[in-house]
N, CA, C and O atoms as a GROMACS GRO file, in nm:
protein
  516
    1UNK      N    1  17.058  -2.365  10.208
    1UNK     CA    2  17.169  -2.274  10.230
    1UNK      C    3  17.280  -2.348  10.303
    1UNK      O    4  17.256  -2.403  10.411
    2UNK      N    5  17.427  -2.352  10.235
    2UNK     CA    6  17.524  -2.346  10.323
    2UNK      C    7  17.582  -2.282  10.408
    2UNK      O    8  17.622  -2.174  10.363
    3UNK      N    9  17.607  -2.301  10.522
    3UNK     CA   10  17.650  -2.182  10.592
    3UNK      C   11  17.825  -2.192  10.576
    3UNK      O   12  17.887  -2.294  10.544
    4UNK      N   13  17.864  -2.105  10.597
    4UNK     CA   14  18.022  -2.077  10.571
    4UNK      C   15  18.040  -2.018  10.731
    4UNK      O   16  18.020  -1.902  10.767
    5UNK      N   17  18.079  -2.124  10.809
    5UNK     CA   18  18.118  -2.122  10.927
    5UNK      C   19  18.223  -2.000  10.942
    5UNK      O   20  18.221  -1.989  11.065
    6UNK      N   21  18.305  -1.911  10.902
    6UNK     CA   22  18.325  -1.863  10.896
    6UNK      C   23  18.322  -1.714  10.920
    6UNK      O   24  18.386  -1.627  10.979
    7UNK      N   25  18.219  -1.730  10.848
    7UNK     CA   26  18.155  -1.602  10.849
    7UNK      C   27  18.003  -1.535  10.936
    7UNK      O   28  17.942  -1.429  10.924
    8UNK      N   29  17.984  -1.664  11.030
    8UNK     CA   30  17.924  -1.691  11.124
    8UNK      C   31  17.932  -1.763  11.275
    8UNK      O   32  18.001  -1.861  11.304
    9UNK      N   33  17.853  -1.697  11.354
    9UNK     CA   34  17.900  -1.739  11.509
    9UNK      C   35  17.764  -1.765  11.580
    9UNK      O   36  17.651  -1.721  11.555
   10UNK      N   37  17.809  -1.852  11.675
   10UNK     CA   38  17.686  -1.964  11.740
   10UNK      C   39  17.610  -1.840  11.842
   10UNK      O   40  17.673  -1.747  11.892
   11UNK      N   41  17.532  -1.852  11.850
   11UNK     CA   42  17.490  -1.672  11.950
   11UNK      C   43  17.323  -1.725  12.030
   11UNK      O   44  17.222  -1.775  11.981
   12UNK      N   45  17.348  -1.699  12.126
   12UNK     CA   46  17.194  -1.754  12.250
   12UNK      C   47  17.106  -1.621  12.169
   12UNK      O   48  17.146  -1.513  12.124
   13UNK      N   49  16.988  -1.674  12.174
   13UNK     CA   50  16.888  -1.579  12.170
   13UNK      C   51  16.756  -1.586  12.241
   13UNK      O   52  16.689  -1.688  12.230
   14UNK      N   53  16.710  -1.471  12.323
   14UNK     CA   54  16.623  -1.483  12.426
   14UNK      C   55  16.441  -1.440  12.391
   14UNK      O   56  16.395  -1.366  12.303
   15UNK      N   57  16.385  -1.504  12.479
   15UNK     CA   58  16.266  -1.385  12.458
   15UNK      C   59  16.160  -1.456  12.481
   15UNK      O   60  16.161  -1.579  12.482
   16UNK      N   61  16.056  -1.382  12.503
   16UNK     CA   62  15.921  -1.452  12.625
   16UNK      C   63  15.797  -1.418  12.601
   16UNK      O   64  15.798  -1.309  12.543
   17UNK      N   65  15.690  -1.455  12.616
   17UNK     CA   66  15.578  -1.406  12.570
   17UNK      C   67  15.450  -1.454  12.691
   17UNK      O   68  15.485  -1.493  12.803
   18UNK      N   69  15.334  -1.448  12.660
   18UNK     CA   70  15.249  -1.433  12.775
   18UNK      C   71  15.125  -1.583  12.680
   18UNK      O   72  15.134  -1.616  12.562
   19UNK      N   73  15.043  -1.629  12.766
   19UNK     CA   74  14.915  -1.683  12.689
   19UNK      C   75  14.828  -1.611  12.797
   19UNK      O   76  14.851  -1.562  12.908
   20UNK      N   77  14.665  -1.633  12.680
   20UNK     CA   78  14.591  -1.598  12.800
   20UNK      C   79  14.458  -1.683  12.896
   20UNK      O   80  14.347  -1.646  12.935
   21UNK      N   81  14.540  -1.819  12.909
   21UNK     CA   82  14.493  -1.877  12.955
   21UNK      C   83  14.563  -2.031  12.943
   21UNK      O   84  14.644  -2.054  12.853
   22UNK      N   85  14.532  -2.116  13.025
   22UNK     CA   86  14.598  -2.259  13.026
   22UNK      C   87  14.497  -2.344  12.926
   22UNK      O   88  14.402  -2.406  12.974
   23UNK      N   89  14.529  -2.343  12.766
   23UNK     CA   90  14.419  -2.419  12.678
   23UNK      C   91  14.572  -2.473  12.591
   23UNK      O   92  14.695  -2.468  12.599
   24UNK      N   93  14.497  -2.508  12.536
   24UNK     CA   94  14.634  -2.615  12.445
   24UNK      C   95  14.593  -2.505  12.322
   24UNK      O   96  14.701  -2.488  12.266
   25UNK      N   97  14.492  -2.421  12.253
   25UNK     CA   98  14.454  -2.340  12.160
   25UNK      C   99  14.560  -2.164  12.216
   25UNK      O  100  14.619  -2.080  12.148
   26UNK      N  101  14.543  -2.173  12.329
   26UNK     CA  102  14.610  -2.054  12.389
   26UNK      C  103  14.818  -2.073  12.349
   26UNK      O  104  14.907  -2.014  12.286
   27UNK      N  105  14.802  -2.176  12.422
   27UNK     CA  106  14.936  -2.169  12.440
   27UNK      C  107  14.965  -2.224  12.271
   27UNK      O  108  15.003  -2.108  12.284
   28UNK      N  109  14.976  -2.256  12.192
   28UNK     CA  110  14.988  -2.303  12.048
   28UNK      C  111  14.977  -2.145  11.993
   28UNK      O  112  15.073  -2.118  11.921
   29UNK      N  113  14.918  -2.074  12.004
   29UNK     CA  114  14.879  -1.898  11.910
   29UNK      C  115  14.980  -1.882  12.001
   29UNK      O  116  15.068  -1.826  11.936
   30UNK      N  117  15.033  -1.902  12.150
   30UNK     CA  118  15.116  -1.804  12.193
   30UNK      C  119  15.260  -1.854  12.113
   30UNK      O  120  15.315  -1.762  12.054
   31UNK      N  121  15.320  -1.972  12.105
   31UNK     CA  122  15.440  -2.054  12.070
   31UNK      C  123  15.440  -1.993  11.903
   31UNK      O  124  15.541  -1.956  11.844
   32UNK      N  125  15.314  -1.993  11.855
   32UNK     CA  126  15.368  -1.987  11.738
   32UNK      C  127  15.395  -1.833  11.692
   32UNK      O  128  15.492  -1.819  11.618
   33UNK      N  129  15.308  -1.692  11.733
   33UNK     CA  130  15.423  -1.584  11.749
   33UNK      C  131  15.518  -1.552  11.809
   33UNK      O  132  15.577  -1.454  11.765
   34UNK      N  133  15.582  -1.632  11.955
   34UNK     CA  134  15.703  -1.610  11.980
   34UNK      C  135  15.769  -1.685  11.870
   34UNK      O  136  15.817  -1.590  11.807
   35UNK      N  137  15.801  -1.782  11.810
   35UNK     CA  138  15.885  -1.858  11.710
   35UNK      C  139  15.892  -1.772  11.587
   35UNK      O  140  16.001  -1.734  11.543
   36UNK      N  141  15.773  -1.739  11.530
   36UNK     CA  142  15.754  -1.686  11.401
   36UNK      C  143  15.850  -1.509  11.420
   36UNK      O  144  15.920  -1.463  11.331
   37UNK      N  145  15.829  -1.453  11.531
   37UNK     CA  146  15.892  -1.312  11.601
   37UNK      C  147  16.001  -1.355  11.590
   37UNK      O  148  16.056  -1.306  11.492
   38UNK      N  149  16.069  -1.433  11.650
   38UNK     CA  150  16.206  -1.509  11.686
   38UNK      C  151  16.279  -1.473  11.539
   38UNK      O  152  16.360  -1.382  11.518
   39UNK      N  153  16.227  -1.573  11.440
   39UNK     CA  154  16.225  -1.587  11.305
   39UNK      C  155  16.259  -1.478  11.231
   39UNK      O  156  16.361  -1.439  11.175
   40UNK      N  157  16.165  -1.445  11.244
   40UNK     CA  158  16.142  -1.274  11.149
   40UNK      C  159  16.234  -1.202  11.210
   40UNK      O  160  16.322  -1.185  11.126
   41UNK      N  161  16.270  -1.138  11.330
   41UNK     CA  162  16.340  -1.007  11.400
   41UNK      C  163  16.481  -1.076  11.372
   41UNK      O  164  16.573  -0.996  11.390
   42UNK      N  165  16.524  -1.204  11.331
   42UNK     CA  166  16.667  -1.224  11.352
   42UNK      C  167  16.699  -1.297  11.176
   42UNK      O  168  16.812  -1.329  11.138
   43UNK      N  169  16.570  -1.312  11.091
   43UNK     CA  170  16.633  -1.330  10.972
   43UNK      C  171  16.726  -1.448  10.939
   43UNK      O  172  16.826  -1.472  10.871
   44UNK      N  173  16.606  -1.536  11.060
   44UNK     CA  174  16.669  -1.704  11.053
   44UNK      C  175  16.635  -1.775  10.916
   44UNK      O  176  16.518  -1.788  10.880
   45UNK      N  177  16.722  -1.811  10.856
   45UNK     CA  178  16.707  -1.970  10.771
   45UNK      C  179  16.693  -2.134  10.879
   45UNK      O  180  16.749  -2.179  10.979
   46UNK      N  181  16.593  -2.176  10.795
   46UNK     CA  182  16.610  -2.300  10.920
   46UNK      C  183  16.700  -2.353  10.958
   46UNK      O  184  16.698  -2.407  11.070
   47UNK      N  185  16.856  -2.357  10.842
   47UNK     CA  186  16.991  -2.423  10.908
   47UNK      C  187  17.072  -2.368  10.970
   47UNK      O  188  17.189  -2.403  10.980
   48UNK      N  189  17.009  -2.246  11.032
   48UNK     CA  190  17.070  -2.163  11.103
   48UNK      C  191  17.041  -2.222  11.254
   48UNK      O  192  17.120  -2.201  11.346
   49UNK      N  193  16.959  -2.275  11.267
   49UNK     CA  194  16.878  -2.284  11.411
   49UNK      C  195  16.949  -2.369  11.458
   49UNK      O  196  17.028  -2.400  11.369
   50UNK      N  197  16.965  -2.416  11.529
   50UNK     CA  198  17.080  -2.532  11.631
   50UNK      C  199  16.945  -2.603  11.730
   50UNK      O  200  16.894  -2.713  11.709
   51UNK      N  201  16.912  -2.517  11.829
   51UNK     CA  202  16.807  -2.589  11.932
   51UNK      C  203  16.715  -2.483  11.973
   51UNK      O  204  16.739  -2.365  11.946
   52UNK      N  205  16.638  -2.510  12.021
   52UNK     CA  206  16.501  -2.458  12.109
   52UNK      C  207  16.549  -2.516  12.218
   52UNK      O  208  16.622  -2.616  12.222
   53UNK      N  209  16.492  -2.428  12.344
   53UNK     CA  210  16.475  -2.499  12.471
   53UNK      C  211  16.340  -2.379  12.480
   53UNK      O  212  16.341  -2.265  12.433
   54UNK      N  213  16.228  -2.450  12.558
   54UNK     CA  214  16.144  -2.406  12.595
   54UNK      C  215  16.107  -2.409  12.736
   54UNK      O  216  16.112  -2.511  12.806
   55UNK      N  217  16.064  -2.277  12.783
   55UNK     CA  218  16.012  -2.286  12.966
   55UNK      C  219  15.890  -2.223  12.993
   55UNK      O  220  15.844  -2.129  12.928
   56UNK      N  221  15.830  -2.284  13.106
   56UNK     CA  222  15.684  -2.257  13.063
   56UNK      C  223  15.677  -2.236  13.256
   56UNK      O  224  15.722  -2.314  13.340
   57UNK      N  225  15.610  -2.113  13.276
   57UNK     CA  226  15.553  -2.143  13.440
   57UNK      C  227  15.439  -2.223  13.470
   57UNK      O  228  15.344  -2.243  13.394
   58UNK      N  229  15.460  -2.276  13.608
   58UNK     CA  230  15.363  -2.400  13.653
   58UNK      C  231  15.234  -2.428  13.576
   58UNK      O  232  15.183  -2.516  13.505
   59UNK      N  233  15.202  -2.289  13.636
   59UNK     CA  234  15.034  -2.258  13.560
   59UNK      C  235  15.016  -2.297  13.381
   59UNK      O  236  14.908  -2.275  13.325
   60UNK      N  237  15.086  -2.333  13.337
   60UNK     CA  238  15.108  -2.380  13.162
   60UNK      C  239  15.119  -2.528  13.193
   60UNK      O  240  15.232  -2.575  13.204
   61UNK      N  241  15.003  -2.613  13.209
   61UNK     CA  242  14.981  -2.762  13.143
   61UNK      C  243  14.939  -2.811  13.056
   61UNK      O  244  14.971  -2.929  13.042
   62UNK      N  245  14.862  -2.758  12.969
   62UNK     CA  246  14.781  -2.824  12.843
   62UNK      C  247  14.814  -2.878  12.775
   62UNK      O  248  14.763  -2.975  12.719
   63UNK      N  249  14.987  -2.790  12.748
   63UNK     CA  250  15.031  -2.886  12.578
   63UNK      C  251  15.187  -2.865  12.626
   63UNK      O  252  15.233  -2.820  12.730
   64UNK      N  253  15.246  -2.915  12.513
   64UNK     CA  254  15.392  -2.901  12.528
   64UNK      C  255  15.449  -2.819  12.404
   64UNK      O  256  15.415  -2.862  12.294
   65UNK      N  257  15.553  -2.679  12.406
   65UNK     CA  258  15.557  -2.588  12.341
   65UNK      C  259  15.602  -2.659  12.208
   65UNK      O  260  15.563  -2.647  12.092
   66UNK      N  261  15.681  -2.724  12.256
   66UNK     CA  262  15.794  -2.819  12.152
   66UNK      C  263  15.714  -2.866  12.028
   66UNK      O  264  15.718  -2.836  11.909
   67UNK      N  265  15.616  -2.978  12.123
   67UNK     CA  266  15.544  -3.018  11.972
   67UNK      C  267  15.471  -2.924  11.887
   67UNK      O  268  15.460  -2.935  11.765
   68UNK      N  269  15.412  -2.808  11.976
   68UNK     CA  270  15.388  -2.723  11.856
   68UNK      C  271  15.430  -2.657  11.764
   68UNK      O  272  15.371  -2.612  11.665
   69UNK      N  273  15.589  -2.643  11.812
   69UNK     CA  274  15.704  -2.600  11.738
   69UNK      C  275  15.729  -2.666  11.621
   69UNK      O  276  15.760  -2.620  11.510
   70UNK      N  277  15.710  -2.799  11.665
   70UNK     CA  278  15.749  -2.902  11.572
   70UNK      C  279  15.704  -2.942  11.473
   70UNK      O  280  15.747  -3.028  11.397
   71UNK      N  281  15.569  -2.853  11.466
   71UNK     CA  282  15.498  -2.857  11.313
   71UNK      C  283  15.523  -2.794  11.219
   71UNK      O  284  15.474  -2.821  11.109
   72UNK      N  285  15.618  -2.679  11.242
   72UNK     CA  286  15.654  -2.615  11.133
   72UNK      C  287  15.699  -2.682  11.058
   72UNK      O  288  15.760  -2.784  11.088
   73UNK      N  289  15.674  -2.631  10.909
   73UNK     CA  290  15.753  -2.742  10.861
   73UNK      C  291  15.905  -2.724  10.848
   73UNK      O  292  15.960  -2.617  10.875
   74UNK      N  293  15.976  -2.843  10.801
   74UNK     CA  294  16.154  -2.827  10.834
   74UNK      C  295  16.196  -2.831  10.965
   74UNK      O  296  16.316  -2.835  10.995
   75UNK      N  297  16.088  -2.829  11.061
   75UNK     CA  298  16.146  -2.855  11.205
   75UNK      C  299  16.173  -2.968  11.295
   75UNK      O  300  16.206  -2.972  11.414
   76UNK      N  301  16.151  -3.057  11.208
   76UNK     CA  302  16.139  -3.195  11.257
   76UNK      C  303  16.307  -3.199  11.321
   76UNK      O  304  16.329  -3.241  11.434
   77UNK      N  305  16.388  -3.160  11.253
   77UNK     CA  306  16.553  -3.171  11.240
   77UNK      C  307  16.614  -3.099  11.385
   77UNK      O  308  16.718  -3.137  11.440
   78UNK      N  309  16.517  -2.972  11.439
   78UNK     CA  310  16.574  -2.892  11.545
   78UNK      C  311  16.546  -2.975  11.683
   78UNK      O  312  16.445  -3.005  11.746
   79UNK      N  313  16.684  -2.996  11.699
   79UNK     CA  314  16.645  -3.039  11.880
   79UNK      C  315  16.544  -2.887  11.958
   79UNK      O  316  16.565  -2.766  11.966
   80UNK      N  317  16.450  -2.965  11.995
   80UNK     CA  318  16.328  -2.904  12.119
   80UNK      C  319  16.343  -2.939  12.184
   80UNK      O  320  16.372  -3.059  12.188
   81UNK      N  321  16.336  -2.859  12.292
   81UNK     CA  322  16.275  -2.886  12.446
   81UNK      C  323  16.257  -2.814  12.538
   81UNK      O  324  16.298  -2.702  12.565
   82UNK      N  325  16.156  -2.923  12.615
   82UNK     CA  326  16.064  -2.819  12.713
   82UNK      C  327  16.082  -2.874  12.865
   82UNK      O  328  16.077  -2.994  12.895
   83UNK      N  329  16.107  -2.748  12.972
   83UNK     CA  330  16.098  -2.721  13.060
   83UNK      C  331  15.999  -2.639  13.164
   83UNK      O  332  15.916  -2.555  13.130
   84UNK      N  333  16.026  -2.679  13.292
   84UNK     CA  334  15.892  -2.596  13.389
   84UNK      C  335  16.037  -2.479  13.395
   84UNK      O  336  16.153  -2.502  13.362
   85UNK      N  337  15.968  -2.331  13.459
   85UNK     CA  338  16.001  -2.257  13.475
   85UNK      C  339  16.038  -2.267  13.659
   85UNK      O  340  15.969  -2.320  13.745
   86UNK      N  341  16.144  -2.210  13.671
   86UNK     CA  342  16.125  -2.202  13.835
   86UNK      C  343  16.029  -2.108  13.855
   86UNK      O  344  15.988  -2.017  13.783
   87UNK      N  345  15.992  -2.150  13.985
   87UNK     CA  346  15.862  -2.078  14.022
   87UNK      C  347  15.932  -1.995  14.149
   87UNK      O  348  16.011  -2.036  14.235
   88UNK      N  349  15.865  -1.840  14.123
   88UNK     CA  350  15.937  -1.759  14.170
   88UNK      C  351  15.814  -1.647  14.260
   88UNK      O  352  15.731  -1.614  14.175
   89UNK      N  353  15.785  -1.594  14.375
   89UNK     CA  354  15.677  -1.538  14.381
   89UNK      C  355  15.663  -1.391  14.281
   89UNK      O  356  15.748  -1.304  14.260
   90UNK      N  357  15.574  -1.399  14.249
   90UNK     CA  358  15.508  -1.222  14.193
   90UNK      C  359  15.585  -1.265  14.018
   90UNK      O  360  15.591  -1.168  13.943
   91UNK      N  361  15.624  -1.361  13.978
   91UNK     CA  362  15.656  -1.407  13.813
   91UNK      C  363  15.482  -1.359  13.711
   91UNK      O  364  15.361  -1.351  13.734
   92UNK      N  365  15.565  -1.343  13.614
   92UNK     CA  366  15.400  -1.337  13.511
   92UNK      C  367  15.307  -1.482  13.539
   92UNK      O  368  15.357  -1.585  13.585
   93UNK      N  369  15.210  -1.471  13.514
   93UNK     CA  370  15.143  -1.561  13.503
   93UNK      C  371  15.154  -1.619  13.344
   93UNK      O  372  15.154  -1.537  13.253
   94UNK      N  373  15.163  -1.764  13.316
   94UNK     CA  374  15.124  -1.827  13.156
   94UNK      C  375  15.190  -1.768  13.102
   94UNK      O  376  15.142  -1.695  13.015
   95UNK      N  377  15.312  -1.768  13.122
   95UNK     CA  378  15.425  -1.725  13.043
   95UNK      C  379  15.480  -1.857  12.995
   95UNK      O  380  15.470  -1.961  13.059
   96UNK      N  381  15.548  -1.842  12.863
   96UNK     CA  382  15.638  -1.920  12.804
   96UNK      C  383  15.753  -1.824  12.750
   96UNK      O  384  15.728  -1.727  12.678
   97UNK      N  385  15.900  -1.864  12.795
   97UNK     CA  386  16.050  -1.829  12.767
   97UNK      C  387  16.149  -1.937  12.655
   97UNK      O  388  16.183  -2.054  12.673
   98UNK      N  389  16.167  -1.876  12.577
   98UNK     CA  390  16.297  -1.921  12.479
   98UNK      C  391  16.385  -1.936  12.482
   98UNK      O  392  16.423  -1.842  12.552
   99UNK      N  393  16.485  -2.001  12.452
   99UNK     CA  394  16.682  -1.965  12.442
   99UNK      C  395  16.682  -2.079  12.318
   99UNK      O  396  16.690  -2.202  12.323
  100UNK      N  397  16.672  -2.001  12.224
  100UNK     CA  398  16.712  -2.033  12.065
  100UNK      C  399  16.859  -2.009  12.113
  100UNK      O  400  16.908  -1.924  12.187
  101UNK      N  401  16.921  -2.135  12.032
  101UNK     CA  402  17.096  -2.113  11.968
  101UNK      C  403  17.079  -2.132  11.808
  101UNK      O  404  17.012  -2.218  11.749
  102UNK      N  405  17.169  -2.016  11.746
  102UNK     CA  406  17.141  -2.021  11.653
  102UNK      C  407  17.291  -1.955  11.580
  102UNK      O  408  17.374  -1.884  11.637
  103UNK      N  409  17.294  -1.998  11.458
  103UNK     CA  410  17.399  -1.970  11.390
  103UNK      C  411  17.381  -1.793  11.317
  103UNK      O  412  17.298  -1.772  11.228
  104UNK      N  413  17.469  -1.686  11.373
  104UNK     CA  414  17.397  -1.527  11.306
  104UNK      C  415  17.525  -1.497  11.261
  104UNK      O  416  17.624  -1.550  11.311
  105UNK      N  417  17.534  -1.396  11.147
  105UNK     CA  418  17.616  -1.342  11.076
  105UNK      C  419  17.740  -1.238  11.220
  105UNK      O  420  17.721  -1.144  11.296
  106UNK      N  421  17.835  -1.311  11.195
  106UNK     CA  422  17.931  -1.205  11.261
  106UNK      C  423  17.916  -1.072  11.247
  106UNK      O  424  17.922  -1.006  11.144
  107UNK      N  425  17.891  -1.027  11.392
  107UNK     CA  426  17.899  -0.860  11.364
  107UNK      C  427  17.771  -0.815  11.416
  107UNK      O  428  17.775  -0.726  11.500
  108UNK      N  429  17.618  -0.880  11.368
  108UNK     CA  430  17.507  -0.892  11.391
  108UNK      C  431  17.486  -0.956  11.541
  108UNK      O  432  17.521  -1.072  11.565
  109UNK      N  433  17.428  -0.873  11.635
  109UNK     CA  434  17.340  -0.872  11.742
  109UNK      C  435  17.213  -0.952  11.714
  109UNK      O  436  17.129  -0.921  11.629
  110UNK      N  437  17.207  -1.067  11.804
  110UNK     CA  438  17.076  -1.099  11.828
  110UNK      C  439  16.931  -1.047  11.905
  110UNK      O  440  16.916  -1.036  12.027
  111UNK      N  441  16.859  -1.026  11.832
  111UNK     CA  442  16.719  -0.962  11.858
  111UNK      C  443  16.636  -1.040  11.912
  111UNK      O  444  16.576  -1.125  11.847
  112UNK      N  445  16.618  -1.019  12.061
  112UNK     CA  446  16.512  -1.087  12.145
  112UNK      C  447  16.391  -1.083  12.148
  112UNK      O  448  16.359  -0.981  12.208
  113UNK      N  449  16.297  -1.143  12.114
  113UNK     CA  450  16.122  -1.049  12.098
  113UNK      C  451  16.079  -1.137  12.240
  113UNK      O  452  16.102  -1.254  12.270
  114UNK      N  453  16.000  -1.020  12.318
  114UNK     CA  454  15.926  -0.992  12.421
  114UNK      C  455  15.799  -0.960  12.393
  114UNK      O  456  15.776  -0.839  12.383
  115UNK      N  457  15.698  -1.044  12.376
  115UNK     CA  458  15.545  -1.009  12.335
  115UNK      C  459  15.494  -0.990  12.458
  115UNK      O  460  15.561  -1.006  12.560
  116UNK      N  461  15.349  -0.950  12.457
  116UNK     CA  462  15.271  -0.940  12.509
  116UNK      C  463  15.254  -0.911  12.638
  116UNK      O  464  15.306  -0.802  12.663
  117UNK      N  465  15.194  -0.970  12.751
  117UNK     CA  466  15.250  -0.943  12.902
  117UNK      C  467  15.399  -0.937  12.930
  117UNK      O  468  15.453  -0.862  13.012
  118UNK      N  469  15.475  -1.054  12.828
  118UNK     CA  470  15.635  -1.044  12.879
  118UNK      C  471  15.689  -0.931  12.882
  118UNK      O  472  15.774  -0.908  12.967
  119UNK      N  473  15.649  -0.829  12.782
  119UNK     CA  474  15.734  -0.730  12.703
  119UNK      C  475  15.763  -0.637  12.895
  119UNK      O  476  15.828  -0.533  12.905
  120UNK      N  477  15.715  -0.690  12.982
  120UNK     CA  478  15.705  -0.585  13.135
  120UNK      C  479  15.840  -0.631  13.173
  120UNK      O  480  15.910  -0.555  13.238
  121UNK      N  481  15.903  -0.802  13.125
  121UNK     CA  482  16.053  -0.866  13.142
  121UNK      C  483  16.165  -0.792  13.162
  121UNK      O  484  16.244  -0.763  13.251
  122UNK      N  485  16.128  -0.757  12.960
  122UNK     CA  486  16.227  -0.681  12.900
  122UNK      C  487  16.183  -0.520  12.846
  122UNK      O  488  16.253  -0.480  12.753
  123UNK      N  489  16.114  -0.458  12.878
  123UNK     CA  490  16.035  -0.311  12.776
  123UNK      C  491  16.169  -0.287  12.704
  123UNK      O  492  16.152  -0.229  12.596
  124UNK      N  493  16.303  -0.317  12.734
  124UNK     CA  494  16.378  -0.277  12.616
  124UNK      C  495  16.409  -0.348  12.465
  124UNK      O  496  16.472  -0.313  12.364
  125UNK      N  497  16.312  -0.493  12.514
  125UNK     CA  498  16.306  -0.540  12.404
  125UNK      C  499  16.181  -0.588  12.311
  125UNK      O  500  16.175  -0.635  12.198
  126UNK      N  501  16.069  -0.550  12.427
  126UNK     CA  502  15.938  -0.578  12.363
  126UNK      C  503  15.954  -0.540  12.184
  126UNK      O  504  16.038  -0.467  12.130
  127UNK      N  505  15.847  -0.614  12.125
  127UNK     CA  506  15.789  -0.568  12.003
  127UNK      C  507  15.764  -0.427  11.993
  127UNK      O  508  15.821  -0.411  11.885
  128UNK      N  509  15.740  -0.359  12.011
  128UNK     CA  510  15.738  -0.190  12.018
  128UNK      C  511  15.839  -0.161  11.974
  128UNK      O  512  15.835  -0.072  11.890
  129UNK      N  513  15.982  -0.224  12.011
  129UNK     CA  514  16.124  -0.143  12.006
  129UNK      C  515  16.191  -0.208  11.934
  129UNK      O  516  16.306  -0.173  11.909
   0.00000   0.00000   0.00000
């Protein structure tokens, strides 16, 4: 797909999800329904995507979100990356946070997905809504 700059504008998109536990198997099932949610709720083409930045609280060491991102296929091309989360008291635990930039149709609102424990972040944007 070409995009016709035009008729499109560069737009942050947010959204967070929970694992349930510090395993490199945990956090990989968690990365890959926040991405795939991401995906789906906003009706991305891959040349739409610009970057990933990924944030992960302390308690998340096993793996790095990015490379698991990076298996999709066609993703080799998207700048990733991953960050610690500031650590904040009373934060979720094994959380991982998004800020996709991405190219969306003028006019169109970007749709944040909030899974799992996160959805307590945002309840106005959890999966439910």
């Amino acid at each position: 797909m070409a995009l016709n700059f035009d008729s499109y504008i560069l737009q942050g998109i947010r959204g967070a999800t929970t694992c349930k536990e510090n395993s490199s198997e945990a956090i990989e099932f968690a990365v890959t329904e926040l991405v795939s949610e991401l995906v789906h709720r906003n009706e991305l083409d891959l040349e739409q995507i610009v970057s990933i930045t990924f944030s992960v609280t302390s308690d998340l060491d096993a793996c790095f979100p990015a490379a698991i991102a990076r298996k999709r296929h066609g993703w080799d091309d998207i700048a990733l990356l991953d960050c610690q989360q500031m650590k904040v008291h009373g934060d979720l635990k094994y959380c991982i946070r998004i800020l996709a930039i991405a190219w969306l149709p003028k006019g169109e609102k970007p749709l944040h997905p909030y899974l799992q424990e996160a959805s307590l972040l945002r309840p106005d944007r959890s999966i439910e809504n």
